[in-house]
Structure formats: structure tokens, C-alpha cells
N, C-alpha and C positions, 0 to 999 in steps of 0.2 A: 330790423334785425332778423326779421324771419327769410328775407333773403338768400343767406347764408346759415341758417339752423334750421328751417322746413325740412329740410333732405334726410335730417338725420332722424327728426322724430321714430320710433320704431325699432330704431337700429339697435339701440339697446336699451337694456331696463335698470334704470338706475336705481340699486336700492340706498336706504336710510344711510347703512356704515358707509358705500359709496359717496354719497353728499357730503357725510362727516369728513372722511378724507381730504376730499376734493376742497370743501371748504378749510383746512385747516393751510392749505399750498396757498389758497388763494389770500388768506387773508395773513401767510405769512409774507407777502409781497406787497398790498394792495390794501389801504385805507377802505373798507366799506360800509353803506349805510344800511344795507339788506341783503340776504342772503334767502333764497327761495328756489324751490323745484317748481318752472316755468314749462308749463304743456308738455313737461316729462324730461325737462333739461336744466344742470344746474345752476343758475342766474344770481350775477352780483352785480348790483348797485353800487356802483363804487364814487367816494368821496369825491367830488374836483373842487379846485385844481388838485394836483397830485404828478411826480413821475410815474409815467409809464411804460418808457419804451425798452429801460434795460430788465425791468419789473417783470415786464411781460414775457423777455425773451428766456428768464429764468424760470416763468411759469411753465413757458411750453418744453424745455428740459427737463423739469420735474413732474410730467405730463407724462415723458414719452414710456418709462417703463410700464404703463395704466394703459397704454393703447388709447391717448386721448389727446387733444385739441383744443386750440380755446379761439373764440372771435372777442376783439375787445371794438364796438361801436358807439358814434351819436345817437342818443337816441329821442326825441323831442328835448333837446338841452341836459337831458343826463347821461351818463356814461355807464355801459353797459357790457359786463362780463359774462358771454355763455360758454361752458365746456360742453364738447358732443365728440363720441369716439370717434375717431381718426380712421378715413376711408380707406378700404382695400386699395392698392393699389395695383392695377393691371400688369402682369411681368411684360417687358417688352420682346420685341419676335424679330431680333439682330439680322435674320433671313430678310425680311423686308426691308431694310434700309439696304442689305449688300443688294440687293435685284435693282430697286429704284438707282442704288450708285452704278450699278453695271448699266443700265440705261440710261443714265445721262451722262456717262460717259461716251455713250456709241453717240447718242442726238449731237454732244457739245462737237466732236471729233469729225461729224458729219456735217456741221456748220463752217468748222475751221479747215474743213477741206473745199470745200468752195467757197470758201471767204475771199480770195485774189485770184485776181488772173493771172497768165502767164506768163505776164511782162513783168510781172514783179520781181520773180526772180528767186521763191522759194517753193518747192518741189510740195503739193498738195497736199499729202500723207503729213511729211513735217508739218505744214501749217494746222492741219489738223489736230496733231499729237500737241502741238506748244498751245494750240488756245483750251484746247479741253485740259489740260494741266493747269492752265493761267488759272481759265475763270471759276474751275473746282477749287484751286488754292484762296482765292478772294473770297468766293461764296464758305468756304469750310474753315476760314478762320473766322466769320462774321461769327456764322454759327458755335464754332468754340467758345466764342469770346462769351454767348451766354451760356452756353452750357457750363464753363467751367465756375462760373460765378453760382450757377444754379447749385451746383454742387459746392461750392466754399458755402452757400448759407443754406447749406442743408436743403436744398428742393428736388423734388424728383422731376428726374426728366429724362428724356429719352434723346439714344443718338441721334445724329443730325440725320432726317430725310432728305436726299436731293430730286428734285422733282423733273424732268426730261422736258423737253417741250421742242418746239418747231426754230427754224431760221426765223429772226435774227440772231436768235442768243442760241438756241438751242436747250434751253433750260427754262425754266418757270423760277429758279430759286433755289433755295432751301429751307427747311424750318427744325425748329426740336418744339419736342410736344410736352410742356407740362402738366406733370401730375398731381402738383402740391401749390397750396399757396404760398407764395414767399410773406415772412414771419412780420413783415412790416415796411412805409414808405420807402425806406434806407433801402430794402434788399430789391422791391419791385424796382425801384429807381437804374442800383445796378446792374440788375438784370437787364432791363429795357437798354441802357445807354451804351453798355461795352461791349455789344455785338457791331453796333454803328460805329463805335470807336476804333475797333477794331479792323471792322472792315475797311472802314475810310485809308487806317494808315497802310492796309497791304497793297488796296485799289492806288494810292497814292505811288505809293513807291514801282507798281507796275504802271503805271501812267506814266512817272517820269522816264520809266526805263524804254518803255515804248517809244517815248520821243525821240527819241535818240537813233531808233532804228525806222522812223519812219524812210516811206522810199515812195520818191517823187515818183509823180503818176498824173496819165492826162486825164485832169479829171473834169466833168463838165462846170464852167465859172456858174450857170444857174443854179446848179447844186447849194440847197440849205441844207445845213448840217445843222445837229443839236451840240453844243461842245459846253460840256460843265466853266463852272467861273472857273476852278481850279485849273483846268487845262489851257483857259485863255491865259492866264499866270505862268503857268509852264511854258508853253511856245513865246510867250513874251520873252521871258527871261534866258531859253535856252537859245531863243534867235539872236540876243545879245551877247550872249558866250559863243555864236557858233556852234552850239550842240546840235542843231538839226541841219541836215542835209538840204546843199544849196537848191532852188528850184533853177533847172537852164530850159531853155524854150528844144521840144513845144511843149514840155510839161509845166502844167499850171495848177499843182497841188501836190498832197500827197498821198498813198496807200496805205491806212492803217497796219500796222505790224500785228499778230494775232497778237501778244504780249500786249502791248498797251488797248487794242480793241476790249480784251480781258479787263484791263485798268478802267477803262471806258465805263463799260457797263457797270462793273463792281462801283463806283463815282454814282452813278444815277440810281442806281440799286441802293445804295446809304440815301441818296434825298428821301426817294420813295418811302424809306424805312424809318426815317424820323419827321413826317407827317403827322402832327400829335394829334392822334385821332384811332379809334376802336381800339383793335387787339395789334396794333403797328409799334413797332420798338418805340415811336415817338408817342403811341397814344399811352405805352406804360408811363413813361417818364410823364408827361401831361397825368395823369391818373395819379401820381404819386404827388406831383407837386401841385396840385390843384385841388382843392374843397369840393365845388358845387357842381351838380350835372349841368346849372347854366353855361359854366364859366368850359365843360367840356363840350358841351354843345355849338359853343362861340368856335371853338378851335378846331372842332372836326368841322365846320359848315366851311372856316376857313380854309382848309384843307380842301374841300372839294373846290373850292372854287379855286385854287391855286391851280389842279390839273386842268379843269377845263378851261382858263383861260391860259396853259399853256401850249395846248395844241392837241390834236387827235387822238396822236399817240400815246395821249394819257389816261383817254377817254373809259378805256375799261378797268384801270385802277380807279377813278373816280365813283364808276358805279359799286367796286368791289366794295370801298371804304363805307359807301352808302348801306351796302348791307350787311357788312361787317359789324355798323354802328348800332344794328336793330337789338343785338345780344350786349347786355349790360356786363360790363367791365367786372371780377368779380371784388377787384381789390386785394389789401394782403389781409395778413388776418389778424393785426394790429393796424385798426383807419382813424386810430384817435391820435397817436405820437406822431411831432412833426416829421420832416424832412430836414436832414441835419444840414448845417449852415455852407458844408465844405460843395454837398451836391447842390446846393441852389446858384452855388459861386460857376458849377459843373454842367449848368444850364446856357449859360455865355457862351462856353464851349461847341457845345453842341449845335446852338445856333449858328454858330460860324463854320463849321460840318456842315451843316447842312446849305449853308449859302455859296459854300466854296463848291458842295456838289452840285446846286441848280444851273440844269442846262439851257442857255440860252441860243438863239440860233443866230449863225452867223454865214 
């Protein structure tokens, strides 16, 4: 438990009426078998079994006008309630995200302008403007999808950072930075799932749209390409409708269109993101529906070894993960109530996300 209450020791001084309060919320919720000011923080032993997840969520409501907090933990087989005042949180600085968006803007626009050559048949500038449009709309809905959920269960967080980076993508990503823990399994769960969710269905539907505008192109038959399951699904099916443009000799492939190249990435960008492992949309969802540091240990170790034996190009996600893994998960701030039944059904899901994004080379 001191995990999560060391921090606050200090922060403030809890007096007698304080406790008195505190304990009469608490134990208007919560069966307990002791009640105690613990190294300067007020501590409940609470009865199990017992409900506690909508318990708790009323706790921390009748918290908030006190400026206060609650962690509810295991703690050698008992259950354990600490309140500790509720951290400042940092105002965020809006200037910083528009500067990072205004530069990866020019990087994505600087990629998509030397993305084709000039047989292709679309004017530089254009291909430029449509991919830095594409892959900002796939990466800025992922990112919405948690931000806005951060905000439906009350978390702070911050707009979406877009981060610039070199050819091939021109981009590193995006992220939002939380400031709050989410209140319990249910909300980190959300949190984690519906930015992948998300992303997948925009990546998707610019995947399909891309197909459609691909444009044959000589391209060399040695050439291994990385192509998601998803996309092998796509060309199958739109080659049997004639949705993709016929190959005639001497071209022996196709040109990515910026549009679906956008799809492309946004598609391996969701695998990468639901790898359940450290602070990865997939390692929240694993962190929510999993117990034991063994049982997260198993899943991050599997994780790495998924990138390096998928090939090079993964090779510096796999060290990231490595050391991303070093810093302990912090959890929500209810790690005692399960994972409700509809999200573990919501796990199926996700795995087939993720399978349909794994790129295989062909």
C-alpha cells in the first residue's frame, strides 16, 4: 500500500475532526473491521467479501468537496482503505501541443511529398497535403477516443501531443498525458481499449479507401513488404469485386496512394498499441484484467518476443517496451473490484484488432 500513499505522507495534516469525518463517509459505504490514523493517513480495514466498486465510486464523490482521494488495496489477504489529499494538478500549456501539431504537420507533409514518384501520376505538394491530413486524422482520433473517455470518468488529461519525427511516417505518434488515476478496473480498462478501438476503425476504413485508389506501378518482384492481416483481407476481397486497379505489363504491382499508406501505418500503429505490456494501451487493458505481476510479466516477456521475431523493424519498440517495463504500472485507485463481465467479453475483441493489424510480409 505504500506504493501509492508514501507520496502523500506530509502533504497534509490530518486532524482528530478530519478522521471523524472522513470515517463517518467511509463507513457510510463500506462494512469495516478497524479504523486508524496509519503514519499520518486515515486507514480502513474493511470487512471481505463485501461490494466495492460502486461503494467506492460514491466514496470518491463525497471526497471531492474535502480535496481528497481514496486508494482501496490487497493487502497480505485483507482489504485495505487509505484516504490522502488529492494532488495538485499541473495546468496544461495548449502553446505546446499547437507547436508539436505545427511540426508534425511540416515532417508528415514532408514525407508525403516524396512518397511517389512521378509516374504516379499525383502532383508532390497534393500527395503531401492528403497524407499529413490522413495519418494526423487516424493518429488524432486514436488519441480522442481516450481522451474523451478520460473525460466521461472524470480523469485528467491533457490534449493530444503529436510528436514529428523522420521518413517513413514522418511522425513518432501521438500521446495524451494523464494526470489522475482512473477510479477503478472498469475505467483504466476503457481508457486503454478505445483509443485502439478507435484508431483501428478510422485506419480501417482509410485502408479500404486507399485500395481502391491504388496505382500500378513497376515495382521490383524482390520487394518484401510488411502488409497487415487486415489488408491481405482487403485486396482479397476487393480483387474479387474488381475494386482494385487491373495490373497490365510491364507493371508488376502497385503505388501506395498517401490515403491508404496513412491506413497502413494507423493498422500497425493499433498492433504496436495493444501489445499488453507496460504503459501500452494493451499493457492498460492486461493491467486491468490481470491480478499478478507474474501473470503481467508472462505478457510483457511475450511482447517482446513477438517484435523480435518479427523482424528489425521492430527492434526499437521492443527495447522501448523493455524499458518502459522498468517503471511499475500505477494502477486505478480501486485494484480490489473486478472487471465487469461485458469488458472481459471486450477482450475477444481486441484480440482480433489486433490480429487483423499484425503485419506479415509477403
Amino acid at each position: 500500500m505504500s506504493d501509492v500513499s508514501e507520496g502523500f505522507v506530509g502533504t497534509r495534516s490530518f486532524q482528530q475532526a478530519d478522521f471523524e469525518k472522513i470515517t463517518q463517509l467511509v463507513t457510510a459505504e463500506f462494512k469495516i473491521q478497524e479504523a486508524l490514523m496509519e503514519n499520518g493517513i486515515p486507514t480502513y480495514y474493511l470487512t471481505w467479501p463485501q461490494e466495492t466498486k460502486q461503494a467506492f465510486l460514491r466514496l470518491l464523490k463525497a471526497l471531492e468537496g474535502m480535496e481528497l482521494i481514496a486508494f482501496l488495496r490487497k493487502v497480505d489477504e485483507r482489504v485495505v482503505l487509505k484516504v490522502v489529499p488529492k494532488p495538485p494538478v499541473k495546468p496544461n500549456n495548449p502553446r505546446i501541443n499547437l507547436i508539436m501539431l505545427l511540426a508534425t504537420i511540416c515532417t508528415t507533409f514532408i514525407t508525403g511529398y516524396f512518397m511517389l514518384p512521378a509516374t504516379a501520376g499525383i502532383p508532390p505538394v497534393i500527395s503531401g497535403i492528403i497524407f499529413s491530413a490522413s495519418i494526423l486524422t487516424v493518429l488524432g482520433v486514436h488519441e480522442m477516443g481516450h481522451k474523451l473517455t478520460a473525460n466521461k470518468k472524470r480523469m485528467d488529461a491533457t490534449a493530444p501531443y503529436f510528436i514529428p519525427g523522420l521518413p517513413p511516417l514522418g511522425t513518432w505518434g501521438a500521446v495524451i498525458m494523464q494526470k489522475s488515476l482512473p477510479p477503478n478496473r472498469d475505467a483504466l480498462f476503457d481508457v486503454g481499449a478505445n483509443g485502439p478501438i478507435a484508431g483501428f476503425i478510422i485506419a480501417l476504413i482509410f485502408s479500404a479507401v486507399g485500395m481502391t485508389l491504388l496505382i500500378p506501378g513497376e515495382i521490383p518482384p524482390s520487394e518484401v513488404s510488411l502488409v497487415p492481416v487486415s489488408w491481405v483481407l482487403l485486396i482479397n476481397g476487393f480483387a474479387s469485386l474488381n475494386l482494385i486497379p487491373p495490373l497490365a505489363p510491364p507493371n508488376n504491382g502497385w503505388y501506395m496512394h498517401p490515403i491508404g499508406y496513412a491506413g497502413w501505418a494507423g493498422t500497425v500503429v493499433t498492433m504496436l498499441n495493444l501489445l499488453p505490456a507496460a504503459m501500452l494501451d494493451g499493457g492498460h487493458v492486461a493491467r486491468a484484467a490481470t491480478i499478478s505481476d507474474r501473470q503481467r510479466f508472462v505478457l510483457t516477456f511475450a511482447s517482446v518476443a513477438i517484435l523480435l521475431f518479427s523482424g528489425s523493424e521492430f527492434m526499437l519498440m521492443a527495447f522501448l517496451i523493455v524499458f518502459m517495463s522498468m517503471f511499475r504500472h500505477p494502477g486505478p485507485l480501486d485494484d480490489v473490484s473486478g472487471l465487469s463481465k461485458s469488458r472481459k467479453w471486450l477482450i475477444g475483441a481486441l484480440v482480433a484488432i489486433f490480429v487483423l493489424s499484425f503485419p506479415i510480409r509477403v
